[in-house]
RODO-2510 file (C-alpha; in nm, 4 decimals, decimal comma):
residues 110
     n   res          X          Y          Z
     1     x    -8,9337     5,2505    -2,1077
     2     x    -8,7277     5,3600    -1,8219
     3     x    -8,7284     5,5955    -1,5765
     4     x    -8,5228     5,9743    -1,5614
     5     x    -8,3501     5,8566    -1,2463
     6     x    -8,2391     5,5368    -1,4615
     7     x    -8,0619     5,7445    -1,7731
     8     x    -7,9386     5,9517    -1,4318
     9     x    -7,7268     5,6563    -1,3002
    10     x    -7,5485     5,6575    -1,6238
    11     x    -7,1996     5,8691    -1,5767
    12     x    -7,1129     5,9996    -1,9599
    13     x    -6,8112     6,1482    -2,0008
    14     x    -6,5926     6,3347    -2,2668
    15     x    -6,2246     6,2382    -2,2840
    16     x    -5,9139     6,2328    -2,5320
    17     x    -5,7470     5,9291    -2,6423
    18     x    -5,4084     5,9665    -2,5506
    19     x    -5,2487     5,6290    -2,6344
    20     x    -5,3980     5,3219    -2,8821
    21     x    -5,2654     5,0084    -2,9993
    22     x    -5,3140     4,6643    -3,1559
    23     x    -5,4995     4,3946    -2,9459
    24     x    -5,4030     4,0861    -3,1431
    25     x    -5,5474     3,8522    -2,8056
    26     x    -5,8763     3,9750    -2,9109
    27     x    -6,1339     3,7453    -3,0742
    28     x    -6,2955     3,9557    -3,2874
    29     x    -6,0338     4,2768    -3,4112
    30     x    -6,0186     4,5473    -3,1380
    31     x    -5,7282     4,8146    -3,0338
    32     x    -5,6175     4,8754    -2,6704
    33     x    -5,7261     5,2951    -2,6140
    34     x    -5,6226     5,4993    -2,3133
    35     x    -5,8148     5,7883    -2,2711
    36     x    -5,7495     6,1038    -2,0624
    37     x    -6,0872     6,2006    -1,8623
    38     x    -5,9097     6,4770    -1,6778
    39     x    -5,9332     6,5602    -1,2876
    40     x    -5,9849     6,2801    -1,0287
    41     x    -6,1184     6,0272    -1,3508
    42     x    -5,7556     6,0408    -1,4790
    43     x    -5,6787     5,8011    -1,7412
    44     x    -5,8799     5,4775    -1,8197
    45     x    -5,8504     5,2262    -2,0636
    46     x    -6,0870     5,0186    -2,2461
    47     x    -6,1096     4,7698    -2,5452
    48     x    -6,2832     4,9101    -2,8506
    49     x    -6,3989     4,6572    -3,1838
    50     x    -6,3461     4,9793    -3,3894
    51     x    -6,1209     4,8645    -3,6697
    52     x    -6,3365     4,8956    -3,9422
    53     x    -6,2888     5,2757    -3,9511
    54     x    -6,0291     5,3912    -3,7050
    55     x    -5,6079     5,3117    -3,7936
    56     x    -5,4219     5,3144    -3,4221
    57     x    -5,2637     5,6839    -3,5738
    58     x    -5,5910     5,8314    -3,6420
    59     x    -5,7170     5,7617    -3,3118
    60     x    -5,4575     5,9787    -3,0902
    61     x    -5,6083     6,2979    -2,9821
    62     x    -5,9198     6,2165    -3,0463
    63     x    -6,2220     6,3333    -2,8023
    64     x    -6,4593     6,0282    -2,7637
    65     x    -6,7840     5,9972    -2,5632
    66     x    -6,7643     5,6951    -2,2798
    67     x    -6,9560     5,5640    -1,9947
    68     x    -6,7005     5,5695    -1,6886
    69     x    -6,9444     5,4123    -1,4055
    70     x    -6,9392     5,0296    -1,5087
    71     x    -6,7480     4,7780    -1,3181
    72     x    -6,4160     4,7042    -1,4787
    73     x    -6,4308     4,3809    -1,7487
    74     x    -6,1793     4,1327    -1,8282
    75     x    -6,1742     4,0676    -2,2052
    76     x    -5,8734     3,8423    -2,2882
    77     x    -5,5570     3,9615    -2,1066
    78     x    -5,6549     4,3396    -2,0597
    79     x    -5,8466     4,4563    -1,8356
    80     x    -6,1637     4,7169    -1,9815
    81     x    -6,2672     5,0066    -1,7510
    82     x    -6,5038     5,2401    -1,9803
    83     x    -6,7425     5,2425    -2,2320
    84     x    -6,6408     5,4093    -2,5684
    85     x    -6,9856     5,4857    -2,7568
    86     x    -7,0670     5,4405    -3,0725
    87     x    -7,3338     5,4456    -3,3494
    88     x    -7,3461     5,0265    -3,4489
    89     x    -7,4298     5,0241    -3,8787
    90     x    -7,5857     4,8072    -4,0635
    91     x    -7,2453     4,5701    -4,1363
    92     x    -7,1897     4,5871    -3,7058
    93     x    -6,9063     4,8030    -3,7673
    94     x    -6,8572     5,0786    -3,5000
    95     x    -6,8701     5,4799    -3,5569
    96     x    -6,7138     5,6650    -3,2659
    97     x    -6,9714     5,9454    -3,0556
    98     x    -6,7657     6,2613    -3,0564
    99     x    -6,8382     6,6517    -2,9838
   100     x    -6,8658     6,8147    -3,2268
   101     x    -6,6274     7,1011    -3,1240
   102     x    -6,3318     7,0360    -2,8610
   103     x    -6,4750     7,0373    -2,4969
   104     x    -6,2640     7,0066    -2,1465
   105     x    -6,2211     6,6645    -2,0879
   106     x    -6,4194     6,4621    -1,8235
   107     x    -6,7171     6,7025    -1,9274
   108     x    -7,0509     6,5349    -1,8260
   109     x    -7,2879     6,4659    -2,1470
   110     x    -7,6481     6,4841    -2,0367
***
């Protein structure tokens, strides 16, 4: 169990991918995503193992939930700065977190 204040440190935020592609330097199959989190968040990118379900021209546009508060992580040559969430299945494969209507991006989930 944790605390409130815990889940509180946690900073969730809404943003739109604006740019994906293939990340071949990956061990296990991943894309490269950019995603817009608006205001002073701007753009971060992040590696995401979501091949399974998600082509690199599906992915544009799309809204995502991330966490933007962890320290930045080096996987292979790229360098990760969010979180994307997702619901893990059965088979590992990832399902992206998204609102379910369009929201302003770098909206706070709580």
């Amino acid at each position: 169990m944790i605390e409130y204040s815990d889940f509180a440190k946690v900073d969730i935020r809404v943003g739109t991918i604006v740019e994906a592609k293939s990340f071949p330097e990956a061990r296990k199959p991943a894309y490269q995503i950019w995603i817009d989190f608006g205001g002073s968040l701007g753009v971060r990118k992040t590696s995401a193992q979501i091949t399974d379900h998600y082509d690199l021209d599906q992915l544009l546009g799309k809204q995502v939930v991330a966490v933007v508060n962890f320290p930045p992580k080096q996987i292979g040559n790229f360098m990760s700065e969010v979180l994307i969430l997702g619901a893990v299945k059965a088979d590992n494969s990832v399902v992206l977190l998204q609102p379910m209507t369009v929201v302003a991006d770098g909206l706070k989930v709580s």
